[in-house]
PyMOL Python script that loads the backbone (N, CA, C, O; Angstrom):
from pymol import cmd

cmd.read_pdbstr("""\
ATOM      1  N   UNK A   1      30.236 -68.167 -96.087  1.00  0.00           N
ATOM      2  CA  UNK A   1      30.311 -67.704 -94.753  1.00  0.00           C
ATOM      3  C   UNK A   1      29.446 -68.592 -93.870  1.00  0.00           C
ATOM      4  O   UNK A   1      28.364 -68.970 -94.319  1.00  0.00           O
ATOM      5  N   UNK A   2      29.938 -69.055 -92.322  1.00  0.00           N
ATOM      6  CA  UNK A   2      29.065 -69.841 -91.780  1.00  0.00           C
ATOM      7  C   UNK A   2      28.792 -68.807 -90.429  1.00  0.00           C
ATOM      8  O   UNK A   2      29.721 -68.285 -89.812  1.00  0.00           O
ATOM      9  N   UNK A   3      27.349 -68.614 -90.092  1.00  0.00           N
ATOM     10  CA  UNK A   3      27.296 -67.605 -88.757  1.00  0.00           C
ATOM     11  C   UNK A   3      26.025 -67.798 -88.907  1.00  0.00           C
ATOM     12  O   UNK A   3      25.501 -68.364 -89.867  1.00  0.00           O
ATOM     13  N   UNK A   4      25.236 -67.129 -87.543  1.00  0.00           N
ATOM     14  CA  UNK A   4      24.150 -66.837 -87.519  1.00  0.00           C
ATOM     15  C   UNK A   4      23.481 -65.796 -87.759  1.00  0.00           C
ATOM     16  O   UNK A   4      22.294 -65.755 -87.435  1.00  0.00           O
ATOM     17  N   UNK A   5      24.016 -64.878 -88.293  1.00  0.00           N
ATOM     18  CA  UNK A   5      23.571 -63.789 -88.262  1.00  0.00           C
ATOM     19  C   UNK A   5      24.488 -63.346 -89.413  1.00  0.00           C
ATOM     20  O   UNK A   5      25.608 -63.769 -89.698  1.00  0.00           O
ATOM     21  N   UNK A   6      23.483 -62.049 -90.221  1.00  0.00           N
ATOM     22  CA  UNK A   6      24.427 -61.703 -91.839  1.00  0.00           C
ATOM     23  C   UNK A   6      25.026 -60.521 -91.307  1.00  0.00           C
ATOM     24  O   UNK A   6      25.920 -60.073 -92.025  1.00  0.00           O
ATOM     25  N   UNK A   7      24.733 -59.712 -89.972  1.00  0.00           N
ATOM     26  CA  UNK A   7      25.298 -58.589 -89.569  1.00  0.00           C
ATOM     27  C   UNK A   7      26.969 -58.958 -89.133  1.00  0.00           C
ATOM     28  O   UNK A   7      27.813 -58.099 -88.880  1.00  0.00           O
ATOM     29  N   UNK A   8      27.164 -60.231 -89.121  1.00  0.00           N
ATOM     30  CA  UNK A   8      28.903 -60.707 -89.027  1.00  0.00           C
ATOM     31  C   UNK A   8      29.559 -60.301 -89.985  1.00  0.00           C
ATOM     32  O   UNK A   8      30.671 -59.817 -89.770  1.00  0.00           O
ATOM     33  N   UNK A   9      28.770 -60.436 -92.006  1.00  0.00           N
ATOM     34  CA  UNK A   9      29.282 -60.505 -93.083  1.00  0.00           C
ATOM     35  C   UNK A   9      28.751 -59.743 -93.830  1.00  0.00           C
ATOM     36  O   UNK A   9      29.166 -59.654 -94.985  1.00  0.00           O
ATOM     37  N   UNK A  10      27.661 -58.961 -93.376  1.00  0.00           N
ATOM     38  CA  UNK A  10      26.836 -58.031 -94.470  1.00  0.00           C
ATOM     39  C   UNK A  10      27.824 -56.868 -95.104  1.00  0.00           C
ATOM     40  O   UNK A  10      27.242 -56.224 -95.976  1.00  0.00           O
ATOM     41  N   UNK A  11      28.880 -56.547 -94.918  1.00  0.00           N
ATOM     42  CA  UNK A  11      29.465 -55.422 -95.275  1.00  0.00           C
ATOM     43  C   UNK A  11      30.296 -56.368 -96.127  1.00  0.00           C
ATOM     44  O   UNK A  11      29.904 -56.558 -97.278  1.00  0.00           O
ATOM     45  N   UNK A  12      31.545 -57.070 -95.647  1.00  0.00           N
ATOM     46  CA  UNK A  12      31.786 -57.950 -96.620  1.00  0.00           C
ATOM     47  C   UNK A  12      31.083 -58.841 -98.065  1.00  0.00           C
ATOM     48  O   UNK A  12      31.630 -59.121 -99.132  1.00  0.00           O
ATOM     49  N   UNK A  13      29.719 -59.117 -97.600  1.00  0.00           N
ATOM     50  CA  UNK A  13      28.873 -59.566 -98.925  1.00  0.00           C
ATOM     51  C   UNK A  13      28.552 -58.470-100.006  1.00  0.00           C
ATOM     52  O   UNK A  13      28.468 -58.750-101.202  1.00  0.00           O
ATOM     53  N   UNK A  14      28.345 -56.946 -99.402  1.00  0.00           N
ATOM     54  CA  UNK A  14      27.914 -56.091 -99.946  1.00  0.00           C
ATOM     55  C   UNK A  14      29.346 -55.974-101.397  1.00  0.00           C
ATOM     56  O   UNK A  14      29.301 -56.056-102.624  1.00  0.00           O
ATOM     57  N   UNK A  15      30.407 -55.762-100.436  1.00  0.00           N
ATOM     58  CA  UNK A  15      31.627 -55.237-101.281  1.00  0.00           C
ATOM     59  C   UNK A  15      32.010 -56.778-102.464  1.00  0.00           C
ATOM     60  O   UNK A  15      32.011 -56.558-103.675  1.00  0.00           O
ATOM     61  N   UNK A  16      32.247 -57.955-102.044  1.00  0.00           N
ATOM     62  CA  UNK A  16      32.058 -58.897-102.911  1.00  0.00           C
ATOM     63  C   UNK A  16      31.478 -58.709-104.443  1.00  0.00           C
ATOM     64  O   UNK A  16      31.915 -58.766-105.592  1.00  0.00           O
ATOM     65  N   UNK A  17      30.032 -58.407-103.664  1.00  0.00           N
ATOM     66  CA  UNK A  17      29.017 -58.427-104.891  1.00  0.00           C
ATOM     67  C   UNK A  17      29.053 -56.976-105.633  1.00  0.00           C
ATOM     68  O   UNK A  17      28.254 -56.664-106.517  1.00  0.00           O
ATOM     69  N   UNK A  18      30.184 -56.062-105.105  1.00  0.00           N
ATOM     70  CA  UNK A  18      29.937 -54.935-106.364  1.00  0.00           C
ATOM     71  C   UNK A  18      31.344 -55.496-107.124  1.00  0.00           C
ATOM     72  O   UNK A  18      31.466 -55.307-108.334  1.00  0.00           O
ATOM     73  N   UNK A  19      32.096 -55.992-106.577  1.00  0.00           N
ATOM     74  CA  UNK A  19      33.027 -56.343-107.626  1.00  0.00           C
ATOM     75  C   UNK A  19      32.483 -57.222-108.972  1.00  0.00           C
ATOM     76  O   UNK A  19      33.378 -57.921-109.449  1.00  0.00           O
ATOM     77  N   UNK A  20      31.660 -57.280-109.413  1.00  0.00           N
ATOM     78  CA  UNK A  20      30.582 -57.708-110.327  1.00  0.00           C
ATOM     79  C   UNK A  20      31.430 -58.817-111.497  1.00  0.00           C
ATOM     80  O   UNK A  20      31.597 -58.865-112.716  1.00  0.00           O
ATOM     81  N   UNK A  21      31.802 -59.595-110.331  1.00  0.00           N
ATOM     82  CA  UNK A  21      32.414 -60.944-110.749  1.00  0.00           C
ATOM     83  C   UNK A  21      31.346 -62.192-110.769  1.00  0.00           C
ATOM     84  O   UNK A  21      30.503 -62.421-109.902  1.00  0.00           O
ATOM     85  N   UNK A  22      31.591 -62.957-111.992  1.00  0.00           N
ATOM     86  CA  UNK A  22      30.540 -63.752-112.029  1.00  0.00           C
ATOM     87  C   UNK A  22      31.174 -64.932-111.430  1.00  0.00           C
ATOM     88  O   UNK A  22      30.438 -65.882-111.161  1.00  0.00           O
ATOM     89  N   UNK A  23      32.401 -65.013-111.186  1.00  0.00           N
ATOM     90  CA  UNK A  23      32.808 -66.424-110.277  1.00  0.00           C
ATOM     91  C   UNK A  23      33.457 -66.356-108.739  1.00  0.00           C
ATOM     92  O   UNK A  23      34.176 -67.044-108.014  1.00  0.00           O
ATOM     93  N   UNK A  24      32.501 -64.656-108.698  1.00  0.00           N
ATOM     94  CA  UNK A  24      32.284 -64.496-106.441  1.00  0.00           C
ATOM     95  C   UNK A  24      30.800 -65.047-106.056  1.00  0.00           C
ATOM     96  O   UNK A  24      29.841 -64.276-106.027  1.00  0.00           O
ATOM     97  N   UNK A  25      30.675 -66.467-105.754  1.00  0.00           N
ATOM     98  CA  UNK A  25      29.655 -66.162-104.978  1.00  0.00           C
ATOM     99  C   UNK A  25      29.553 -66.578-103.846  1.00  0.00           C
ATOM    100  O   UNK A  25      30.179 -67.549-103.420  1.00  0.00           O
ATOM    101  N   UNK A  26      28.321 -65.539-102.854  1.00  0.00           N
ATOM    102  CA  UNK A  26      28.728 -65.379-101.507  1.00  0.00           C
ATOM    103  C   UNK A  26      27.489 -66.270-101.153  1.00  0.00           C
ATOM    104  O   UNK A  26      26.409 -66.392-101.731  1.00  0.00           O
ATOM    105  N   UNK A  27      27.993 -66.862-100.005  1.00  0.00           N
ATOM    106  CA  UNK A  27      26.544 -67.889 -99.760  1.00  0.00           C
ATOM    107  C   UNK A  27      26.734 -67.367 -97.833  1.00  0.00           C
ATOM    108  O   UNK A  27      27.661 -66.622 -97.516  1.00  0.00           O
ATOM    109  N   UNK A  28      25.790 -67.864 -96.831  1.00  0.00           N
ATOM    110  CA  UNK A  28      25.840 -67.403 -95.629  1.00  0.00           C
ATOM    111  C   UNK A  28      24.992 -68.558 -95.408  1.00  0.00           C
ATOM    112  O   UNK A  28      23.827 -68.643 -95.797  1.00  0.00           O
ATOM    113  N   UNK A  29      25.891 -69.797 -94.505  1.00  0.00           N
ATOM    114  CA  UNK A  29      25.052 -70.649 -93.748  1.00  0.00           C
ATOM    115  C   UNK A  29      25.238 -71.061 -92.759  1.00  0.00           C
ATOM    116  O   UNK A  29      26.413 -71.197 -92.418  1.00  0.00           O
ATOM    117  N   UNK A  30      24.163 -71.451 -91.844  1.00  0.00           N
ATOM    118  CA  UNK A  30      23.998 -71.206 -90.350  1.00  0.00           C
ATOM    119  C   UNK A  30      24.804 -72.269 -89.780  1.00  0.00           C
ATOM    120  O   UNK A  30      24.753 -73.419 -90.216  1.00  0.00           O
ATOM    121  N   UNK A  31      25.620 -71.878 -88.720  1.00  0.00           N
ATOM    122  CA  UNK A  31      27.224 -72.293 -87.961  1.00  0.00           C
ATOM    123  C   UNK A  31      25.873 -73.279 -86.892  1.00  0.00           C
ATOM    124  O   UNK A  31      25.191 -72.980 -85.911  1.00  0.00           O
ATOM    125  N   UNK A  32      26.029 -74.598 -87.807  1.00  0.00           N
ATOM    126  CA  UNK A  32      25.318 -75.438 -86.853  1.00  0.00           C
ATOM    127  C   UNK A  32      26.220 -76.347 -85.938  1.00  0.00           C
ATOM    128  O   UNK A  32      27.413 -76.059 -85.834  1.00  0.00           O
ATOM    129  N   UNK A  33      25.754 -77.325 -85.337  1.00  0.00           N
ATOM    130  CA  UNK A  33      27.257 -77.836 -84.405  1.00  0.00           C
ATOM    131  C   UNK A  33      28.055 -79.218 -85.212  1.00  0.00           C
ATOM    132  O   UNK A  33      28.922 -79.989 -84.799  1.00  0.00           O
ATOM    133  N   UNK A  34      27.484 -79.147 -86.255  1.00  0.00           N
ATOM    134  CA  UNK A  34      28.466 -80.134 -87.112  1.00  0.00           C
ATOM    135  C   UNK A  34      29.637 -79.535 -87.850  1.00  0.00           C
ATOM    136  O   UNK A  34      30.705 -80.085 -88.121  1.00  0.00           O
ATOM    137  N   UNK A  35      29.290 -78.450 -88.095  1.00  0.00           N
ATOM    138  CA  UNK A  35      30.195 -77.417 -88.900  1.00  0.00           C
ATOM    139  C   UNK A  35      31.334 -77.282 -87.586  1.00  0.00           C
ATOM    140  O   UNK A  35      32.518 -77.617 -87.646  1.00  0.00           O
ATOM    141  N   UNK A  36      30.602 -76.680 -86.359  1.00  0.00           N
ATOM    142  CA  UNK A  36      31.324 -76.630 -85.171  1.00  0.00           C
ATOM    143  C   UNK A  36      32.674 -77.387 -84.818  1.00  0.00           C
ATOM    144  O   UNK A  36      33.703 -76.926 -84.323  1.00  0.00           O
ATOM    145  N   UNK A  37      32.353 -78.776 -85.245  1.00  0.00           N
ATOM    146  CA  UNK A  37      33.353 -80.264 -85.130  1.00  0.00           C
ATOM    147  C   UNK A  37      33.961 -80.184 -85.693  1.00  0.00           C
ATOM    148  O   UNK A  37      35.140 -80.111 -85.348  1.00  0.00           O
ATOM    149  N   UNK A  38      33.467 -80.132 -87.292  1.00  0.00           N
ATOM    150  CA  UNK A  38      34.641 -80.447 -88.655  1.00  0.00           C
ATOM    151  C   UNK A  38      35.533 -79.542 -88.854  1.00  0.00           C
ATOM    152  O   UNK A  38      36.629 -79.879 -89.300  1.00  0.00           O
ATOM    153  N   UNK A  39      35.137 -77.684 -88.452  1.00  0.00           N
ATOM    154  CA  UNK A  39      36.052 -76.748 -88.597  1.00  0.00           C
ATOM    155  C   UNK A  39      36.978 -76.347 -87.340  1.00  0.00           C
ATOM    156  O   UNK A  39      38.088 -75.819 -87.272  1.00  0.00           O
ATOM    157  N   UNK A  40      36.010 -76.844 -86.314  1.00  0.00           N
ATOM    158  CA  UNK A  40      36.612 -76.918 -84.925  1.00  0.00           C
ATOM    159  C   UNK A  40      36.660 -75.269 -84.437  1.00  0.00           C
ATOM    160  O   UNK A  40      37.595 -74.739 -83.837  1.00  0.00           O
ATOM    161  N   UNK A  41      34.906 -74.371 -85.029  1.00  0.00           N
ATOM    162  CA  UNK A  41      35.369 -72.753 -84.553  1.00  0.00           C
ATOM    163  C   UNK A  41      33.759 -73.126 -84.127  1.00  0.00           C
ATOM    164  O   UNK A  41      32.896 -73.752 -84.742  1.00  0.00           O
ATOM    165  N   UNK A  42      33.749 -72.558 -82.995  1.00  0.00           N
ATOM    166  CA  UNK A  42      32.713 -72.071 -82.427  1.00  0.00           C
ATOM    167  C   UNK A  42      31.903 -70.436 -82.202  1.00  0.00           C
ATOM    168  O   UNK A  42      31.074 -70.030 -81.388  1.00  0.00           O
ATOM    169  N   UNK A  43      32.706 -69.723 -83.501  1.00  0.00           N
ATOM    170  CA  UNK A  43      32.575 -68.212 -83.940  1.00  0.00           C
ATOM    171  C   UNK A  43      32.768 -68.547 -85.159  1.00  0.00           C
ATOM    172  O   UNK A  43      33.456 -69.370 -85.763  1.00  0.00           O
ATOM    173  N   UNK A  44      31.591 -67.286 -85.541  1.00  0.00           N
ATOM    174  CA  UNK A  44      31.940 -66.724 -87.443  1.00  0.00           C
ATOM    175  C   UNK A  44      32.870 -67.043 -87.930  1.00  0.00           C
ATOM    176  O   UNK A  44      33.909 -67.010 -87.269  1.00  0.00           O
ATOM    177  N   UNK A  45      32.889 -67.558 -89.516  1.00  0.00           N
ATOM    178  CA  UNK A  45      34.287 -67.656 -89.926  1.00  0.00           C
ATOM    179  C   UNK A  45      33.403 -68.025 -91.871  1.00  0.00           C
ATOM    180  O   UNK A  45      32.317 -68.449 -92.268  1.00  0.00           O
ATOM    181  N   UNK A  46      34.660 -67.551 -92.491  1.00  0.00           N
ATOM    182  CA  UNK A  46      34.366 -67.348 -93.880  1.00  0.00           C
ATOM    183  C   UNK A  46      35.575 -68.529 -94.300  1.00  0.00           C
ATOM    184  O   UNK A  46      36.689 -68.752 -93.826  1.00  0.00           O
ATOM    185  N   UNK A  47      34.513 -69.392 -95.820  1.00  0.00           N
ATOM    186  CA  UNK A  47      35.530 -69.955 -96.315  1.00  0.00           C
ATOM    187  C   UNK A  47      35.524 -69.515 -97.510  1.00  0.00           C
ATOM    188  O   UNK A  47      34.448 -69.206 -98.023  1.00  0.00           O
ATOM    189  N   UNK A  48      36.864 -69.376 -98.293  1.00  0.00           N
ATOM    190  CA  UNK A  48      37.095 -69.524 -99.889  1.00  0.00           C
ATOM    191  C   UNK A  48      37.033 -70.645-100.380  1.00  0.00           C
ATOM    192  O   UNK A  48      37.890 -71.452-100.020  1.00  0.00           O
ATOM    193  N   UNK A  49      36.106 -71.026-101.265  1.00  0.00           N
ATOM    194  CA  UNK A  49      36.249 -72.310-102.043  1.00  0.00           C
ATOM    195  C   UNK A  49      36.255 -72.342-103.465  1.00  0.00           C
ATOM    196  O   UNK A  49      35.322 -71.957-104.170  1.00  0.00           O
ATOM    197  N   UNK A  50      37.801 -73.016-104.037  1.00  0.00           N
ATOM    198  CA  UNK A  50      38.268 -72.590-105.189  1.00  0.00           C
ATOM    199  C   UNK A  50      36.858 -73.335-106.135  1.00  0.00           C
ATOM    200  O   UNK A  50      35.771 -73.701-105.686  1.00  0.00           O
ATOM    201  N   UNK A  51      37.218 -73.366-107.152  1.00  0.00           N
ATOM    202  CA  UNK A  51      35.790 -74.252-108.439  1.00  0.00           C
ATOM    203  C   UNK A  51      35.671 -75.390-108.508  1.00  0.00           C
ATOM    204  O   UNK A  51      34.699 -75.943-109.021  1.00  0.00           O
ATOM    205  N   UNK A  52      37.163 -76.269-107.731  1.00  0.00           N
ATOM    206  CA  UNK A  52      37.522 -77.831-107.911  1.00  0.00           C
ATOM    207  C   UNK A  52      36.728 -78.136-106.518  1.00  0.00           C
ATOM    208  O   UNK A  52      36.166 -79.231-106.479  1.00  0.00           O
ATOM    209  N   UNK A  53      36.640 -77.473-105.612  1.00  0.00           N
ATOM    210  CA  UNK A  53      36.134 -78.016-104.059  1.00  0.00           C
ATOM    211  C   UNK A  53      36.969 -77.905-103.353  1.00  0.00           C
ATOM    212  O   UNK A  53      36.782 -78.491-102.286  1.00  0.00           O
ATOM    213  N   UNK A  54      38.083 -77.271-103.466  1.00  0.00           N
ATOM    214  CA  UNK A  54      39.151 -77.344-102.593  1.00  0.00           C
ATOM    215  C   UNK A  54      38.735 -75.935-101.526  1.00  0.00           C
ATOM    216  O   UNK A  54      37.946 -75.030-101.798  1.00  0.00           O
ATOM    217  N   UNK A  55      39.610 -76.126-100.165  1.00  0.00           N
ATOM    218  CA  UNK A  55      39.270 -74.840-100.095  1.00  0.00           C
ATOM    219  C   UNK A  55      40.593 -74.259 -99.631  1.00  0.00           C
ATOM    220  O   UNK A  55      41.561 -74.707 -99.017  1.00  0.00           O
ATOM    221  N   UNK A  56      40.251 -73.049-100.177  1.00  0.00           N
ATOM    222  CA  UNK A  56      41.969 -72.203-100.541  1.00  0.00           C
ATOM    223  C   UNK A  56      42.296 -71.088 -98.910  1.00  0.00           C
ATOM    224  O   UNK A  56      43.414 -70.721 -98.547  1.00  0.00           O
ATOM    225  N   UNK A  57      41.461 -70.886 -98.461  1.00  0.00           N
ATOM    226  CA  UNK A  57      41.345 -70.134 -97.075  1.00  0.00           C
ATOM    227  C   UNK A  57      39.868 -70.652 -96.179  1.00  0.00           C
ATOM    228  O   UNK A  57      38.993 -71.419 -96.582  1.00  0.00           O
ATOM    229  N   UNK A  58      39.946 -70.017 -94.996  1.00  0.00           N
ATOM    230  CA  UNK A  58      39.422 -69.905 -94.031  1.00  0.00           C
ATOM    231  C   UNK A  58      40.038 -68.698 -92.470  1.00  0.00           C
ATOM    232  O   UNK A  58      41.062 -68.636 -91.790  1.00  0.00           O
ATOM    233  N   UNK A  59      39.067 -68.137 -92.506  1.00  0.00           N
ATOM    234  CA  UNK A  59      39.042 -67.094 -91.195  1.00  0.00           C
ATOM    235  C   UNK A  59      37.817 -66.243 -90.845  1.00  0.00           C
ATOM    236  O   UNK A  59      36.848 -65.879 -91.510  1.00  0.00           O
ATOM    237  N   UNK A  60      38.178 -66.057 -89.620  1.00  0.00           N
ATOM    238  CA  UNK A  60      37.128 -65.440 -88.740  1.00  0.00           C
ATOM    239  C   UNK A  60      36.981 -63.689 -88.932  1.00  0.00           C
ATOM    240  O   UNK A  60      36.064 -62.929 -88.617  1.00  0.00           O
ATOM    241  N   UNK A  61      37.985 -63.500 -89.427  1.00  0.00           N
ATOM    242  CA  UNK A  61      38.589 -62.214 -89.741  1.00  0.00           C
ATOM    243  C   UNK A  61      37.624 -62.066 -91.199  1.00  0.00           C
ATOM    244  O   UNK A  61      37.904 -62.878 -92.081  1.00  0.00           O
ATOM    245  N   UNK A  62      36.582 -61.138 -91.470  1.00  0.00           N
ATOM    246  CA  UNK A  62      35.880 -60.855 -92.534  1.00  0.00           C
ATOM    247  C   UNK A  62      36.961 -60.170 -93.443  1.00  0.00           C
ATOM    248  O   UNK A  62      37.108 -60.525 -94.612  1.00  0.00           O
ATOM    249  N   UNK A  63      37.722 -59.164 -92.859  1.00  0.00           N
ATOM    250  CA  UNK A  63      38.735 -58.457 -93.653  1.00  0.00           C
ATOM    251  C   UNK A  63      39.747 -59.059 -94.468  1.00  0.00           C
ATOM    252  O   UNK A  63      40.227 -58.636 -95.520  1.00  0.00           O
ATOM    253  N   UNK A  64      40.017 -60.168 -93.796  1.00  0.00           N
ATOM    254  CA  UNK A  64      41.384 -60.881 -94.476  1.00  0.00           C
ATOM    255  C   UNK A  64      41.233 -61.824 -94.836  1.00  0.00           C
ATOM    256  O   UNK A  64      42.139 -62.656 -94.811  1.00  0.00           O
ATOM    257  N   UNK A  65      39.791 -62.139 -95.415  1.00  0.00           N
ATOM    258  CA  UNK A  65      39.284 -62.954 -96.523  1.00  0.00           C
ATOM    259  C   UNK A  65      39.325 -62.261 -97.858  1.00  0.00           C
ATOM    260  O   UNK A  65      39.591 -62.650 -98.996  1.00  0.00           O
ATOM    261  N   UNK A  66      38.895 -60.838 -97.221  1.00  0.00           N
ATOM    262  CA  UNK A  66      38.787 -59.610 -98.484  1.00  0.00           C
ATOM    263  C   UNK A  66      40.444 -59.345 -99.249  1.00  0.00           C
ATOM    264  O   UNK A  66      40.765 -59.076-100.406  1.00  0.00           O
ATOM    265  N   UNK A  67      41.197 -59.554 -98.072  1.00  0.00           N
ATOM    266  CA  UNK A  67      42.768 -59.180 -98.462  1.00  0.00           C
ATOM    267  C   UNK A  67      43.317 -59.919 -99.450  1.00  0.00           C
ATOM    268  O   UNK A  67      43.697 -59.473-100.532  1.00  0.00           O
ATOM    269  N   UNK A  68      43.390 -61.675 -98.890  1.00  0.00           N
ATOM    270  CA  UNK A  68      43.201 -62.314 -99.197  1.00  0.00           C
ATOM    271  C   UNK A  68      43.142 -63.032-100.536  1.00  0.00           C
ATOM    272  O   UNK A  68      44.031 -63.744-101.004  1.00  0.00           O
ATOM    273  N   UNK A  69      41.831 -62.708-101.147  1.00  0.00           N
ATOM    274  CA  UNK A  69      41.171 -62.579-102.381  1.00  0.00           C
ATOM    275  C   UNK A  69      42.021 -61.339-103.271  1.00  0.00           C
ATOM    276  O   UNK A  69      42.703 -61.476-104.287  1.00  0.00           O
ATOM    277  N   UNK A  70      41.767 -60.327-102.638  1.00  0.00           N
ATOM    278  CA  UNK A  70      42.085 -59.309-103.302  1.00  0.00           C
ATOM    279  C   UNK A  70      43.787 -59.338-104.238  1.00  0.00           C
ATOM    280  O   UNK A  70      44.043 -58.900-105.360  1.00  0.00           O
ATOM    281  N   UNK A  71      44.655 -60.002-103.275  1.00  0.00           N
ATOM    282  CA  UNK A  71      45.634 -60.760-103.558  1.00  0.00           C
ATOM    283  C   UNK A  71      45.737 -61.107-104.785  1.00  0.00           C
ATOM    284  O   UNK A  71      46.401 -60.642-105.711  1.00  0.00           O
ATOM    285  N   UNK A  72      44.809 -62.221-104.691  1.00  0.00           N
ATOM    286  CA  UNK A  72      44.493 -63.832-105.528  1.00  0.00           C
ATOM    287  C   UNK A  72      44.422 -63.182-106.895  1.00  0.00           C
ATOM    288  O   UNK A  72      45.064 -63.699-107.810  1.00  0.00           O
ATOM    289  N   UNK A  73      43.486 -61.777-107.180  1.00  0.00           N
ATOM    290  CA  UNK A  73      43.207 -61.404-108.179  1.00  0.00           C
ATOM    291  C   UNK A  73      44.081 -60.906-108.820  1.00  0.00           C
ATOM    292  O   UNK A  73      44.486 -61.354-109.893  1.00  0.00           O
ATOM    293  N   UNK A  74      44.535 -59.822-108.210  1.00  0.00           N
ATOM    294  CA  UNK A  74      45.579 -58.349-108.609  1.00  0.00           C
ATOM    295  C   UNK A  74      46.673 -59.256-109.079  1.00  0.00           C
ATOM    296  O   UNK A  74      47.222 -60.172-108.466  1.00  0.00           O
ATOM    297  N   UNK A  75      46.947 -58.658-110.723  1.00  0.00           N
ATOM    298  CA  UNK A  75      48.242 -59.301-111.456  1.00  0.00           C
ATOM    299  C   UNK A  75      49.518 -58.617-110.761  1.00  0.00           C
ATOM    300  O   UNK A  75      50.655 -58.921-111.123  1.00  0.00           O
TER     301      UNK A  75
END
""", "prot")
cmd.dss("prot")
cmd.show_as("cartoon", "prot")
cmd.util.cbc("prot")
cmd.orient("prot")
């Protein structure tokens, strides 16, 4: 997650981390203005990044990162 503040993602980090998966992890770092350029958002926004470095999503939407994922998992 990139923002300034964890009150953007704290409910989202909370629910992540009870799914007590050892290959969710949630990191939160500060939306400086380089991030600003390369992602081109000047608001909160969450990325998924698969294990290779790729990254599989991005949005501003905390929920439909959760959807998202939730997806990715469910057989």
């Amino acid at each position: 997650m990139f923002s300034n503040t964890l009150s953007d993602f704290g409910a989202l980090k909370t629910e992540l981390e009870s799914w007590n998966t050892e290959w969710v992890v949630f990191n939160l770092l500060p939306l400086n203005p380089q991030l600003v350029e390369v992602f081109g958002a000047n608001q909160s926004f969450s990325v998924l990044l698969r294990p290779d470095n790729y990254i599989a999503y991005v949005s501003s939407a905390p929920d439909r990162v959760k959807i998202y994922f939730k997806e990715l998992i469910t057989p």
